[in-house]
N, C-alpha and C positions, 0 to 999 in steps of 0.2 A: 485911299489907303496910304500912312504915313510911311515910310521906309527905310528903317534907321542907314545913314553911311554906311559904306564899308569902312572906313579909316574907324570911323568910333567903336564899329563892331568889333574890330580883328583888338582893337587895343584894349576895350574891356574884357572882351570874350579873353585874350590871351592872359593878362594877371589873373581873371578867375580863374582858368587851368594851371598856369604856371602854379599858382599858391594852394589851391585844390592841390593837384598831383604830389605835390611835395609835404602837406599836411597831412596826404593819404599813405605817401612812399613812409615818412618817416614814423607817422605811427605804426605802421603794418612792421618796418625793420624795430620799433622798439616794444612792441609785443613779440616778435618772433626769435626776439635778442631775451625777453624775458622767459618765453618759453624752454628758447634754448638753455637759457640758464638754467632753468628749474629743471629739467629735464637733464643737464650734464649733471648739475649736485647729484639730481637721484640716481643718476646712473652710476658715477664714481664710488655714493653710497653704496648700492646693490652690491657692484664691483667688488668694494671693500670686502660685504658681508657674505659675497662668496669666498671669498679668501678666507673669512673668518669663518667657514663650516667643513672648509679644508683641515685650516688648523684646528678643530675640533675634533675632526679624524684624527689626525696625524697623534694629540695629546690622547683622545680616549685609546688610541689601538696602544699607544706606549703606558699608559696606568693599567691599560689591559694585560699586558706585558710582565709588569709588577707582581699583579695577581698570579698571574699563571709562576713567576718564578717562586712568590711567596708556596705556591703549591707543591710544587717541589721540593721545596727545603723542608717543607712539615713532609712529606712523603719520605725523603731522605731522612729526617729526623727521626722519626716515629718508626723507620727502618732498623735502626741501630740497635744491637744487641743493649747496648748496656742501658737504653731508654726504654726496652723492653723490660730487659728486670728491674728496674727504676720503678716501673709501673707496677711488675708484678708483683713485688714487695713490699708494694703499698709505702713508697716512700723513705723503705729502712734502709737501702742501702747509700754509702758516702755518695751525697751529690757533687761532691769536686770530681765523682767520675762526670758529671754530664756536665759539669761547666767546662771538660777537654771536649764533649761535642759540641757545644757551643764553637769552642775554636776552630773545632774540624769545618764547621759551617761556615763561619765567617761573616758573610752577608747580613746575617739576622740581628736585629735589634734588640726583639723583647720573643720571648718564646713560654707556653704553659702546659706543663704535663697532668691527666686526669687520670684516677684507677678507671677504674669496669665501673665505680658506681658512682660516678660523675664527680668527686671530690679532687677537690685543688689537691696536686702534691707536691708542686715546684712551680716555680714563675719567675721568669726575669726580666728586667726593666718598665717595671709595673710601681706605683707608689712613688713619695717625694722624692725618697733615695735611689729609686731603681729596683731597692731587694726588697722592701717589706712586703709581707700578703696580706693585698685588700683584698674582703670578702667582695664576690659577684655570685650574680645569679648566675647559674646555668645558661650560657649562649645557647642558639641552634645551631650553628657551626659543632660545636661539640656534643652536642644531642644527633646530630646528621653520624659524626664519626663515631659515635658512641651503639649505632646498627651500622658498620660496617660502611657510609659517604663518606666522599671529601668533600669539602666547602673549600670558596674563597670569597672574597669579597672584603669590604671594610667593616670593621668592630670599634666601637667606644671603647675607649681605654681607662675610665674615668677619669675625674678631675680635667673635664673637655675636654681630650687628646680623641686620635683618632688613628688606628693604623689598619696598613695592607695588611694580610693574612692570608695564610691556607691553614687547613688545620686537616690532620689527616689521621683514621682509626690505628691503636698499636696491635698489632698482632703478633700472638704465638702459633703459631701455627692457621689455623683456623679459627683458631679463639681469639676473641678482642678483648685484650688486657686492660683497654687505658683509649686515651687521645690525647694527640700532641699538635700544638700550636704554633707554626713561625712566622714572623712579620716584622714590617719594616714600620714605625714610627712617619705618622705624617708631620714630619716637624718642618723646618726652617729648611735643614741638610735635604732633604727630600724636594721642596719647594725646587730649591737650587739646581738637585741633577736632575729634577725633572725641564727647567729650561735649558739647561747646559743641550740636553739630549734635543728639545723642541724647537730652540730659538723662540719661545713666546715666552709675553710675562703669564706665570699662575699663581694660583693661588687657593687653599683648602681654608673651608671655612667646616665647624660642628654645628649643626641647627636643631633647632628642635619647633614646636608649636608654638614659645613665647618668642625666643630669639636665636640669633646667630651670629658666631664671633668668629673673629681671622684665628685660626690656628698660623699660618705661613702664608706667608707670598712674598713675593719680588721684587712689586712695584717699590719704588724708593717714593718718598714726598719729599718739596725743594727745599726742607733741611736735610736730608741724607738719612729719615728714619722709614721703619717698616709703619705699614699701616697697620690699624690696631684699630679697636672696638667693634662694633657691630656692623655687620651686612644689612641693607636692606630687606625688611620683613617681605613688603611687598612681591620681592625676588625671590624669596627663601619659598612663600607660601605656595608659587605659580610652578616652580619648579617642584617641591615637593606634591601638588598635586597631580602636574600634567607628565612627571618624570620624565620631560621630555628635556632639553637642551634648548634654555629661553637668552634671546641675546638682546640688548641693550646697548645706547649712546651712557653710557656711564660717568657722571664726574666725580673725578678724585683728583682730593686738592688742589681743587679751582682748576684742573686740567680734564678735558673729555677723553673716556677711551671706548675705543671698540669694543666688548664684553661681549662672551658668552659664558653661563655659569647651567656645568651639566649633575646629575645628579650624584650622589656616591653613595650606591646601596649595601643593605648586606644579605644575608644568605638567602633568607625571603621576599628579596627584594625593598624591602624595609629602609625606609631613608634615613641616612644618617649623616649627611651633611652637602659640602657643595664643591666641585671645585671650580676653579676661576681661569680662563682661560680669556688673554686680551690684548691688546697693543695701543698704542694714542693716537689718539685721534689727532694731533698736531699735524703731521705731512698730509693729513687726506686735505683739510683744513687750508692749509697752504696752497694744494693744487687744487682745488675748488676755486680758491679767490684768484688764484694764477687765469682759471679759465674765464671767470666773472669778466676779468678786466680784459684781456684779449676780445672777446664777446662785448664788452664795451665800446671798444675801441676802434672793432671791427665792425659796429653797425652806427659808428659817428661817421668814421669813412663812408659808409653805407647811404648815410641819409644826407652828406654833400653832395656824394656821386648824384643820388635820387632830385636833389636840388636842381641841381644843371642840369640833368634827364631830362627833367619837368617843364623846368623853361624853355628847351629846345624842341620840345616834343610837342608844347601849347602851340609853337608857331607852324610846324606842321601841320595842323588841323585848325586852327582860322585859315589858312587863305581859303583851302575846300569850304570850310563851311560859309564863308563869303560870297564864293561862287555856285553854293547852293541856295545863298536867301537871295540873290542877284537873279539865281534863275528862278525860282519860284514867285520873284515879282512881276516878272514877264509873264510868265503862266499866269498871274491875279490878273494883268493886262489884256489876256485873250491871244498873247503871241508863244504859236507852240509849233513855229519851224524851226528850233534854234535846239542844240543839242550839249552838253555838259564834257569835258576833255576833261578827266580826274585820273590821273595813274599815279595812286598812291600803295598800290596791290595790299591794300586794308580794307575793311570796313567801309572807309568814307568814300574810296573808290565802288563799292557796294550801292552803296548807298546814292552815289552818283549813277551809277547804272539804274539803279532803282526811279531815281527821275526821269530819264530817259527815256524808261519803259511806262512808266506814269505819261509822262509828255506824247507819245506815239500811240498810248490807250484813249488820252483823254482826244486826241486828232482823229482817232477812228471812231471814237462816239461821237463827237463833233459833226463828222459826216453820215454816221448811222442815225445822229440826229433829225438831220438836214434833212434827211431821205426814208425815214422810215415814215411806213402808214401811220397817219393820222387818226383813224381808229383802231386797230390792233394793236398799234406800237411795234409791229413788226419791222426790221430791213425790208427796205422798197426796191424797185430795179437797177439800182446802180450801187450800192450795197451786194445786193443778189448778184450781179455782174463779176464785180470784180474780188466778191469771196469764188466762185465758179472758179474765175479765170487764173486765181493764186492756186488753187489746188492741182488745176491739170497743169498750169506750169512746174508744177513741184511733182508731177505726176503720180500722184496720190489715186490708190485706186479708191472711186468713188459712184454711188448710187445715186442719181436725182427723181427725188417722188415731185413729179408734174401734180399737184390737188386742182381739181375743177368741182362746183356744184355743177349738178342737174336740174332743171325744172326751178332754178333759184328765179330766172327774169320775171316767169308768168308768176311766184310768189311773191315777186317783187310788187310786182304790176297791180293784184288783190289785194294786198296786205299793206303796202305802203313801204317808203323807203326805210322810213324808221323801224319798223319790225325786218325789214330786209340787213337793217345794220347790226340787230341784237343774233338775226343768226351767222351773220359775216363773223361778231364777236365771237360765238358760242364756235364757231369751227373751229378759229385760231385756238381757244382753250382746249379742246379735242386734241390739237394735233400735239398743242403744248404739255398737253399731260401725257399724252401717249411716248411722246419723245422722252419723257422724264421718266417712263419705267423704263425704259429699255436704259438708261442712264450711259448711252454710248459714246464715249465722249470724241468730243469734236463734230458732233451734230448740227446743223444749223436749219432756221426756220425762214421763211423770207413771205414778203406777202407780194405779189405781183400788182393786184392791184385786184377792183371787184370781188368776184369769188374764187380768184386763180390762187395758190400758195405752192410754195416750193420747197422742200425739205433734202437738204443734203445732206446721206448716212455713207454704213460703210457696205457694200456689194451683197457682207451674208447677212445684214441685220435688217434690208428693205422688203421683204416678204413679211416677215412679225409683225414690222412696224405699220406695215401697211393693213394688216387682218386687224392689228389694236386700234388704227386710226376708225376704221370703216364701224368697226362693233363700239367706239366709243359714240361717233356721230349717230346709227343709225337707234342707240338706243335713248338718246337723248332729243333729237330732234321734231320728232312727234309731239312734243311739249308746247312748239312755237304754233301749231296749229288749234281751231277750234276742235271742240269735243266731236261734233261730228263729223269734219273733216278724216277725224284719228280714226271713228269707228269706220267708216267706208273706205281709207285706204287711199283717196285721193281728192283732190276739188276742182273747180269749175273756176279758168280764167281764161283772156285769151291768147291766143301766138303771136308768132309775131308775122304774120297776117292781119291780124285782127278778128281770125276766125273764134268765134268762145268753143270749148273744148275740155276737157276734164285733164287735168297731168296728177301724177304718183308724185307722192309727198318728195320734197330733195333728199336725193342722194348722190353720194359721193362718189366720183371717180377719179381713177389715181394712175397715172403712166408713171412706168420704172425705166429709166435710161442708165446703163451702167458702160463703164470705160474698159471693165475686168475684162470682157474678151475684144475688145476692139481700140484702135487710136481712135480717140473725141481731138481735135486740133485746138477748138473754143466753144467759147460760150453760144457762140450762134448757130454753131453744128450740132450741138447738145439740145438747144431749145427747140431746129428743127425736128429731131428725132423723136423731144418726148410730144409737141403737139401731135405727128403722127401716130405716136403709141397713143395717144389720147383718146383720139379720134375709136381707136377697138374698143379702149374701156367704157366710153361713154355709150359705145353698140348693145352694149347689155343692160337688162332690164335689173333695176336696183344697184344701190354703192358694188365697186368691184374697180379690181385693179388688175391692171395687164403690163405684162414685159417685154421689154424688145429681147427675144430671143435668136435674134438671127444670127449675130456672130458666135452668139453660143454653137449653134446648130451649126455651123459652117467648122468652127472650130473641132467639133465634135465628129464632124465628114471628115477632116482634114487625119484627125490621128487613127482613126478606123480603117484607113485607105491598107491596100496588101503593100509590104515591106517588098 
């Protein structure tokens, strides 16, 4: 067998690791650098779009605000005596008295009074000029006030405008004269205190099913104009189905912004246009790319460090793994007294143990080799010896089952050695199966030599063991005999005299020697005691196994005694 150098080893083996390691460090740091990036952008993103459901809040509760004060001022309006008789005279009397409520008001933009039977009788800031009366249909808002509700919400104003409103019933007493309308124009001026009030850019768009156009907003474009023409349909459509509040990466003029665009209903919920709620996307953009490049920067440093790691870290693991193909060539040699010194407290120190333990396994097979029977493949007596001798030196309480056949010679003698060796086999498989249910571990089997075998268990499991061994042999053994031998029960061979004689088919006898209640010193003390115990089992007629119980018994006098 060829075996390459160590020098050549350690110095190919080392550039493959060094440049492995650092093609592995560097991709893993430049996926986890790309991860991280995808992962910070989306995070910043989210970040952003939680901020932007904030300020969603913060604008809807203030347009809510609007509403509610537009409600007021139509309650306060429609309050006023002189808007009462306004109403209930159908009109006749001087409206420069209601243009002084109008001043008492203040607030209000455009406002519309109705009799009892839904008909326009006053309006202001309606039409090109502000005064003239366009005809409308009949609102809900004023059909609500017209049995005694208030509305608010937003109204068309025609010619695409759109305004806040309340509108609330006039009453004389009990009687409903009329309804009266006040509201603030969604124009440009409104755009503006609605930021002034938010700090966001916004924005009111009027929409309908074909399109939708900027009433107002804030945003400026990099000439210094308002935007102007159409919203997005796609946006227009999603909101006005889902009337929920749809947000969006928005560009406007060639600049991205953050966008949320929520609904603006009127009395029945009824859409009627959008408003625009949003900021630019320019600083989130900047600190994205700010973090790109730190994350850059930080896994280039990353993947030098990973560099030098790699190259110092391959020369730590050649020399072990040199000193592990160095030993494993000695082991190809047949030389396994030699043992491996690796304290790397890793793996390869592991792994160095692990030869060690290989090298010490394969030296006790080596000699359980050397020494096992030649037909059963069992441990022979010097195996049997010195597993014995390790157990009670480590004083391991322990059972030894003594196995002998009966009547095997004078079967020998008849039948021949060769059939005398198929049942020498067949016992060992007996004992070996039997030992394999009880599945006790740390078991061992040994073969003495002829028909003697030795079975080392633990002190409570050598009774079972021993009833499995006897009913496994005694039900199989009758096999190795003729047919009529089976049927009578025994056959004719002679002693060992030479007297001819009739003996009972083999069976098995078993001494049990245990340590549990007495000092065993060695193995020779132990093998004295089970031939003894042998000698009773083998006194009985058919397989049967007997125990030295005398230290039992002595032990058992001993704690009975009077205190």
């Amino acid at each position: 067998m060829q075996v390459v150098p160590p020098l050549q080893l350690r110095a190919t083996l080392a550039v493959k690791l060094a440049v492995t390691f650092t093609v592995v460090c560097v991709s893993l740091l430049f996926l986890v650098a790309s991860v991280a990036t995808v992962m910070t952008t989306r995070g910043i993103k989210a970040e952003a779009f939680k901020r932007l459901d904030n300020d969603v809040a913060v604008t809807m509760r203030t347009f809510s605000y609007f509403e509610d004060d537009a409600l007021k001022s139509a309650e306060m309006f429609a309050a006023h005596p002189e808007v009462i008789k306004f109403a209930e005279s159908g009109g006749e009397i001087d409206p420069s008295k209601i243009a002084n409520v109008i001043g008492i008001l203040g607030k209000s933009e455009v406002f519309k009074i109705w009799n009892a039977d839904g008909r326009l009788l006053a309006q202001h800031g309606f039409g090109p000029d502000g005064s003239v009366f366009v005809p409308d249909p009949p609102s809900s808002g004023m059909q609500l006030a017209l049995v005694g509700e208030t509305a608010e919400g937003v109204e068309p104003l025609g010619d695409g405008e759109l305004a806040v409103r309340g509108i609330a019933p006039i009453k004389d007493g009990n009687r409903i004269v009329g309804a009266a309308m006040v509201g603030s124009r969604l124009d440009q001026s409104f755009a503006n205190q609605l930021k002034r009030i938010t700090g966001l850019e916004v924005g009111i768009a009027v929409g309908d099913s074909r399109q939708s156009t900027w009433l107002a907003q804030t945003i400026r474009t990099r000439n210094g104009h308002r935007l102007t023409g159409a919203v997005p349909q796609a946006i227009v459509s999603e909101v006005r189905d889902s009337r929920d509040v749809v947000k969006r990466t928005l560009e406007i003029d060639h600049h991205e912004h953050l966008a949320a665009f929520a609904p603006l209903t009127g009395d029945f919920d009824e859409f009627v246009g959008l408003l625009f709620i949003g900021e630019p996307a320019a600083p989130l953009a900047a600190l994205t790319f700010k973090v790109q490049v730190f994350i850059l920067v930080l896994s280039l440093v990353a993947a030098v460090l990973a560099a030098v790691v790699a190259t110092m870290l391959s020369r730590t693991i050649t020399d072990p793994i040199r000193m592990l193909a160095d030993h494993a060539s000695r082991i190809a040699r047949g030389s396994l007294d030699q043992r491996l010194e690796v304290k790397t407290g890793d793996e390869l120190e592991l792994l160095a143990d692990a030869f060690n333990a290989m090298t010490e396994s394969l030296e006790i097979m080596k000699f359980n080799d050397q020494n096992a029977n030649p037909l059963t493949k069992l441990p022979g007596n010097l195996v049997i010896e010195a597993e014995v001798s390790r157990r009670l030196e480590l004083g391991e309480a322990l059972a030894l089952l003594y196995i002998d056949l009966d009547h095997f010679k004078a079967f020998n003698d008849k039948f021949g050695f060769e059939a005398g060796d198929r049942v020498i086999e067949f016992t060992a498989d007996a004992i070996r199966e039997a030992v394999a249910i009880f599945d006790n571990a740390g078991d061992f089997i040994g073969h003495v030599g002829g028909d003697d075998f030795i079975v080392i268990t633990t002190p409570t499991a050598a009774d079972a063991l021993c009833r499995e061994i006897i009913r496994r042999f005694d039900a199989d053994v009758p096999q190795f005999y003729p047919p009529e031998d089976r049927e009578r029960g025994y056959f004719h061979s002679v002693d060992r005299q030479g007297t001819r004689r009739q003996f009972q088919l083999c069976a098995i006898s078993i001494a049990v020697v245990s340590n549990e209640f007495r000092r065993i010193p060695d193995y020779l003390a132990l093998s004295s005691l089970a031939a003894e115990v042998k000698k009773v089992a083998k006194a009985q007629e058919g397989s049967s196994f007997a125990r030295d119980r005398r230290a039992e018994r002595a032990n058992s006098a001993k704690l009975t005694l009077p205190q």
